[in-house]
Backbone as CSV, one residue per row, in Angstrom:
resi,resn,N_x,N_y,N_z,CA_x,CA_y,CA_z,C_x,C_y,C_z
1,UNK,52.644,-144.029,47.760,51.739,-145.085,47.359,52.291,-145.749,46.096
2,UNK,52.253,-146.701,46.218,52.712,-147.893,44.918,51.546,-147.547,43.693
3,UNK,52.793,-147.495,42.525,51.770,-147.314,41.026,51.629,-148.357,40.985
4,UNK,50.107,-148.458,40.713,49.507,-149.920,39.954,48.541,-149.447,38.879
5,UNK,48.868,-149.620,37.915,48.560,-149.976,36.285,47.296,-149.372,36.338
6,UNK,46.249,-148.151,35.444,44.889,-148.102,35.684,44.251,-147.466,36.716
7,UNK,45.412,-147.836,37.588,44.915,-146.434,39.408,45.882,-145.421,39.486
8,UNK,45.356,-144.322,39.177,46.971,-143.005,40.289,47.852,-142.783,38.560
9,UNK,48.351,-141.981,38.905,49.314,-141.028,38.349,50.332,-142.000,37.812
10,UNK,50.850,-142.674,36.905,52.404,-142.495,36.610,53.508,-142.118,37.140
11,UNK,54.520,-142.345,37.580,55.453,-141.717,38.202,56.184,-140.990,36.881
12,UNK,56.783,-140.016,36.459,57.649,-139.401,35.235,58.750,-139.928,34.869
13,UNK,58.765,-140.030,33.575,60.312,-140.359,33.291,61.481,-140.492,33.716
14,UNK,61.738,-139.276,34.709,63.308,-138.942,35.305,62.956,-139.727,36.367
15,UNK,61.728,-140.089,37.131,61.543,-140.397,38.435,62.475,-141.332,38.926
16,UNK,63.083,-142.040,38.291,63.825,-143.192,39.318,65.691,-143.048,38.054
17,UNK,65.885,-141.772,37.375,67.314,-141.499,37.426,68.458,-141.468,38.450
18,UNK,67.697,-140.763,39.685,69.139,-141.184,40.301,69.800,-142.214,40.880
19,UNK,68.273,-143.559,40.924,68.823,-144.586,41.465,69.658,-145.195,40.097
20,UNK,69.967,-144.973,38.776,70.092,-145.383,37.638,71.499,-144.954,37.306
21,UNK,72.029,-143.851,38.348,72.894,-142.886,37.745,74.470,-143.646,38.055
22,UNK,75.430,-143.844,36.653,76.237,-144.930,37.188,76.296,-146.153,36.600
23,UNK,75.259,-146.401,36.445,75.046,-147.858,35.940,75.465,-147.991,34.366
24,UNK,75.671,-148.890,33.808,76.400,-148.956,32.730,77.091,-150.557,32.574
25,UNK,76.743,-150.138,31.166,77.416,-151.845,30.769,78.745,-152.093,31.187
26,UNK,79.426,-150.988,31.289,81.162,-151.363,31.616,81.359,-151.534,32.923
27,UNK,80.096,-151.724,33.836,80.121,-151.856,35.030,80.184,-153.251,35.355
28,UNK,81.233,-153.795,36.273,80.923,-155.234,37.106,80.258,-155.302,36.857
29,UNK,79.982,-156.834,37.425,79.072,-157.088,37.977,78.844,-157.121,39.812
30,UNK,79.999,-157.060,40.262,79.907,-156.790,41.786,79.434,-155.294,42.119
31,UNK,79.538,-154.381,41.088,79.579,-152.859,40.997,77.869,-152.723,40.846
32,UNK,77.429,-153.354,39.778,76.028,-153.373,39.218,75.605,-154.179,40.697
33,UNK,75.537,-155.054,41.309,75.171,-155.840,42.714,74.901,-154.610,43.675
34,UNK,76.162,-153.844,43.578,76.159,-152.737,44.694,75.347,-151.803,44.178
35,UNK,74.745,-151.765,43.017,74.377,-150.059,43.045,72.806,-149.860,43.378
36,UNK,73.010,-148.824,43.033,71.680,-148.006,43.746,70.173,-148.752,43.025
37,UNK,70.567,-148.996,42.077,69.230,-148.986,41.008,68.849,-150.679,41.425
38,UNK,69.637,-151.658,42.003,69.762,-153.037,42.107,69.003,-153.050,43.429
39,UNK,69.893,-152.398,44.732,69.224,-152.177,46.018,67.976,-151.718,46.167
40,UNK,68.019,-150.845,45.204,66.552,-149.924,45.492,65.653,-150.671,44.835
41,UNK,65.450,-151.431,43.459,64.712,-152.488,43.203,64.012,-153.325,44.551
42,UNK,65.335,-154.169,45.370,64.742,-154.905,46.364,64.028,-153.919,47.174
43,UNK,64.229,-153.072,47.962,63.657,-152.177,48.605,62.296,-151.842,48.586
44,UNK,62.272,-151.556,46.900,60.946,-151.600,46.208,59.890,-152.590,46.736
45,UNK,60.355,-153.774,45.473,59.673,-154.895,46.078,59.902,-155.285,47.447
46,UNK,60.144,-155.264,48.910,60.038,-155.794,49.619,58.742,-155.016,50.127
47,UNK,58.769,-153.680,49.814,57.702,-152.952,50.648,56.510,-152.766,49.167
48,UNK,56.355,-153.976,48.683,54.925,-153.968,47.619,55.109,-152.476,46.464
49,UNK,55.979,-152.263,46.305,56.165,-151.430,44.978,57.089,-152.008,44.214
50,UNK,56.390,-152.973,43.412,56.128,-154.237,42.320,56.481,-153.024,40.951
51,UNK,55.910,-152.177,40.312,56.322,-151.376,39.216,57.712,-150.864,39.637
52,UNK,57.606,-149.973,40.618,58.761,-149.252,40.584,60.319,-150.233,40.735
53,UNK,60.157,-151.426,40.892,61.518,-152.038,41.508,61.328,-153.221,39.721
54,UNK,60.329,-153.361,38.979,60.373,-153.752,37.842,61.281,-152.508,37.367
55,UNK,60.830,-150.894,36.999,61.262,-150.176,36.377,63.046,-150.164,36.591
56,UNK,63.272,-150.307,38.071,65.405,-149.943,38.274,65.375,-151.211,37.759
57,UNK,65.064,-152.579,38.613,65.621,-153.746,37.667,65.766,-153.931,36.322
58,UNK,64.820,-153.426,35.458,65.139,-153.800,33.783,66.509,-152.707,33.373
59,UNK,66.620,-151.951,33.995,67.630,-151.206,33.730,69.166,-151.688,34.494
60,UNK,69.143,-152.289,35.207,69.929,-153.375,35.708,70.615,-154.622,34.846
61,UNK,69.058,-155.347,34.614,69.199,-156.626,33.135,70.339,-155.818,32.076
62,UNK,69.938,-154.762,31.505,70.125,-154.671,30.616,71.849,-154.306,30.736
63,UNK,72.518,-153.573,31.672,73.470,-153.417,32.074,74.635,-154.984,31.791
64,UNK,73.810,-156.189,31.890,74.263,-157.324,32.732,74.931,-158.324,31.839
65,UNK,75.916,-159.397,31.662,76.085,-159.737,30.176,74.747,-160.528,29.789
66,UNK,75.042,-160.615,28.352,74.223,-161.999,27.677,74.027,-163.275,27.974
67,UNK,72.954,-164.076,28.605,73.360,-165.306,28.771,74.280,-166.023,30.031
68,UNK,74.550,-164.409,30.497,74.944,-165.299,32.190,73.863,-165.078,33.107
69,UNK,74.406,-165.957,33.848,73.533,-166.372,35.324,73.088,-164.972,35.916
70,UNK,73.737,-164.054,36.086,72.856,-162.624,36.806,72.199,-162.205,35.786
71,UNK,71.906,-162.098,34.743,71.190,-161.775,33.865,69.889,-162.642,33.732
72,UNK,69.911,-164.123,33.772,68.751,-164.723,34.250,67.968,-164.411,35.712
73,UNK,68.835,-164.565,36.568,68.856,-164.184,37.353,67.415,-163.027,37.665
74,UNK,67.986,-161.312,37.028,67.135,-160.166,37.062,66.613,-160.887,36.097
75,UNK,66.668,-161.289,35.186,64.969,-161.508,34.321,64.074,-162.262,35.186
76,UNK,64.342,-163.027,36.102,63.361,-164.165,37.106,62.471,-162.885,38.441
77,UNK,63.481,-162.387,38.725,63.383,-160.929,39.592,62.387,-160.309,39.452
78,UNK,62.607,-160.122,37.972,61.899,-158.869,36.685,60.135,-159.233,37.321
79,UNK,59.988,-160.671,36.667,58.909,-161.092,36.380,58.407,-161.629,38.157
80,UNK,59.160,-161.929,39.140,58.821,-161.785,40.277,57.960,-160.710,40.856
81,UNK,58.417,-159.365,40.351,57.542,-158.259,40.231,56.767,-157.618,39.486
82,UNK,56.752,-158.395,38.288,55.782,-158.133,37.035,54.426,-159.376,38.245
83,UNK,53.973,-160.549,38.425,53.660,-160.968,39.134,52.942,-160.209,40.120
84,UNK,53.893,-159.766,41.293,52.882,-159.067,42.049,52.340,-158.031,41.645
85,UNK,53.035,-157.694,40.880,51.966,-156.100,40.671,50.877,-156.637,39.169
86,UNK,50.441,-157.966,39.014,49.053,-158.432,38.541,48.425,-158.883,39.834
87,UNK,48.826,-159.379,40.756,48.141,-159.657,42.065,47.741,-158.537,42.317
88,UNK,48.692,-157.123,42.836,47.727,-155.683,42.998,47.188,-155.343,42.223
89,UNK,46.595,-155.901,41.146,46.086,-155.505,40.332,44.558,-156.272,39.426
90,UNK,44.397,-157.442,40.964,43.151,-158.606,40.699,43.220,-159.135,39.559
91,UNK,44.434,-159.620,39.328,44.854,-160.464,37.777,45.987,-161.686,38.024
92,UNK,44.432,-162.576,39.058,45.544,-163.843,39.340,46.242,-164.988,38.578
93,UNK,45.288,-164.878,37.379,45.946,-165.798,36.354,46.885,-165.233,35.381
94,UNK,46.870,-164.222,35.585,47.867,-163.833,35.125,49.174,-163.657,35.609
95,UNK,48.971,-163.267,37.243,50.195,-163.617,38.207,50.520,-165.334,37.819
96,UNK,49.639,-166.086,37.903,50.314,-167.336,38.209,50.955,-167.422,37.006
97,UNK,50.665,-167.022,35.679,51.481,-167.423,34.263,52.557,-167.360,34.894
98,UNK,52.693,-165.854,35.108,54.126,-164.773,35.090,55.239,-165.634,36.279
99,UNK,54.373,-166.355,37.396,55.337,-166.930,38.268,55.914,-168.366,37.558
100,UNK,55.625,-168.542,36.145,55.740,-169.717,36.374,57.334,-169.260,35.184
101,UNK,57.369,-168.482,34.363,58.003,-167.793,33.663,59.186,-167.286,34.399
102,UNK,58.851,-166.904,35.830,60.007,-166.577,36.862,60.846,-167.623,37.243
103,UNK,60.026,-169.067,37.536,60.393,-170.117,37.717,61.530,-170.490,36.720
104,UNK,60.902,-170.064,35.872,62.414,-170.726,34.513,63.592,-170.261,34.472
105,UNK,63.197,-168.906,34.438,64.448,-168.186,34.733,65.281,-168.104,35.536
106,UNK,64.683,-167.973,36.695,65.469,-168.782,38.210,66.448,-169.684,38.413
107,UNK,65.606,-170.978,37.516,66.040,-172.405,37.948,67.254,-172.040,36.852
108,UNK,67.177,-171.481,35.567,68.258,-170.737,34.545,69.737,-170.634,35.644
109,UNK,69.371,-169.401,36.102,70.456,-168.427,36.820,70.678,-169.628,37.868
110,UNK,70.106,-170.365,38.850,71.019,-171.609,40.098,71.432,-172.342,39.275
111,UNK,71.315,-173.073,38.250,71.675,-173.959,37.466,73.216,-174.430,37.939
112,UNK,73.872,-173.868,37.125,75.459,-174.209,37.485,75.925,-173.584,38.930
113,UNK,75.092,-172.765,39.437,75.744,-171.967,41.035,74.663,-172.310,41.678
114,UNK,75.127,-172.773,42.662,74.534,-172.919,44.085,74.501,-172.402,45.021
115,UNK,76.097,-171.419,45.226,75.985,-170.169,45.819,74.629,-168.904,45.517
116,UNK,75.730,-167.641,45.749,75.066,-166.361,45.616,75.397,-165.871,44.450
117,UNK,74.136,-165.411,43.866,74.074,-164.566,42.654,74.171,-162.745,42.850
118,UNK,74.663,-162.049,42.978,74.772,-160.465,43.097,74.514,-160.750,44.573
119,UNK,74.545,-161.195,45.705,74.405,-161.369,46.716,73.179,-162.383,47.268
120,UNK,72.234,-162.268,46.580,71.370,-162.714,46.598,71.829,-164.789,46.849
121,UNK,70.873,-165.842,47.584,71.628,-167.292,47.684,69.704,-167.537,46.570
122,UNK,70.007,-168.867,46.651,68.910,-169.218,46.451,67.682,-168.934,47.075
123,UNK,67.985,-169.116,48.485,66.797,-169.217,49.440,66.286,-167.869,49.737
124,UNK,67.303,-167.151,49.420,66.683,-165.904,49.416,65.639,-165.238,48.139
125,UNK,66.042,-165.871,46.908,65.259,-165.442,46.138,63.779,-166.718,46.077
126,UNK,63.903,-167.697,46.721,62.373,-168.571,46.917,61.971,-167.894,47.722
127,UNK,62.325,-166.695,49.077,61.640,-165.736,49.748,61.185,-164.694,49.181
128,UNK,61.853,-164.042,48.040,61.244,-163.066,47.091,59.724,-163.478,46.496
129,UNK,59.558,-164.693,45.751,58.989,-165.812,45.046,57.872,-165.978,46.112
130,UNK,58.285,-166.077,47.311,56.888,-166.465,48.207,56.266,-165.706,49.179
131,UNK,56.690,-164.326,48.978,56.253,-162.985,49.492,54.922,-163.072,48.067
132,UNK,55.207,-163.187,46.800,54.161,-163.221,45.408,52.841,-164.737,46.080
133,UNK,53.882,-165.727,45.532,52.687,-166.584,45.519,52.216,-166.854,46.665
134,UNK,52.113,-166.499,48.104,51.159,-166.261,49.097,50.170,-165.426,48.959
């Protein structure tokens, strides 16, 4: 069952180490794309566990450089799932802030690329984006 904020247990500290294990600033970025903690994020969020795929992604960001495009990129991500999990959580105005905050960041990271970001194209992440605001 998906943690949502106020209901249920916490998941523990170590809980999501091994998708984490590896990761590191001296890592690609094709390496950081591939790893566990990036995949398992989407995974997360595709099947409505909005915290847990926030928790591998920020640990992802932070991996990622300063100021480039995959780094906007997971911050747009970030807040894609900060978002739904105020929707599971009957806090629609607060989802809509947070989508609009995703929006920036987004339009950030396509800016100069039109391609794919860590695999991800555009259209795939306006499908991330509209799995939330539906």
């Amino acid at each position: 069952m998906a943690y949502i904020p106020g209901r249920g247990e916490r998941p523990g500290e170590t809980a999501f180490e091994v998708y984490k294990e590896g990761l590191s600033e001296s890592c690609s970025i094709a390496d950081i794309a591939a790893s566990r903690a990036f995949r398992g994020g989407l995974e997360f969020y595709e099947t409505g566990y909005y915290w847990e795929a926030h928790e591998l992604w920020e640990a992802v960001w932070m991996c990622l450089p300063q100021a480039s495009a995959e780094r906007h990129l997971l911050r747009g991500i970030i807040q894609l799932a900060n978002a739904g999990l105020k929707r599971a959580m009957d806090r629609p105005a607060a989802a809509e802030r947070i989508l609009a905050l995703a929006d920036s960041a987004l339009a950030e990271a396509f800016l100069h690329r039109s391609d794919c970001l860590m695999g991800l194209s555009n259209d795939d992440v306006m499908a991330l984006r509209e799995r939330i605001a539906s």
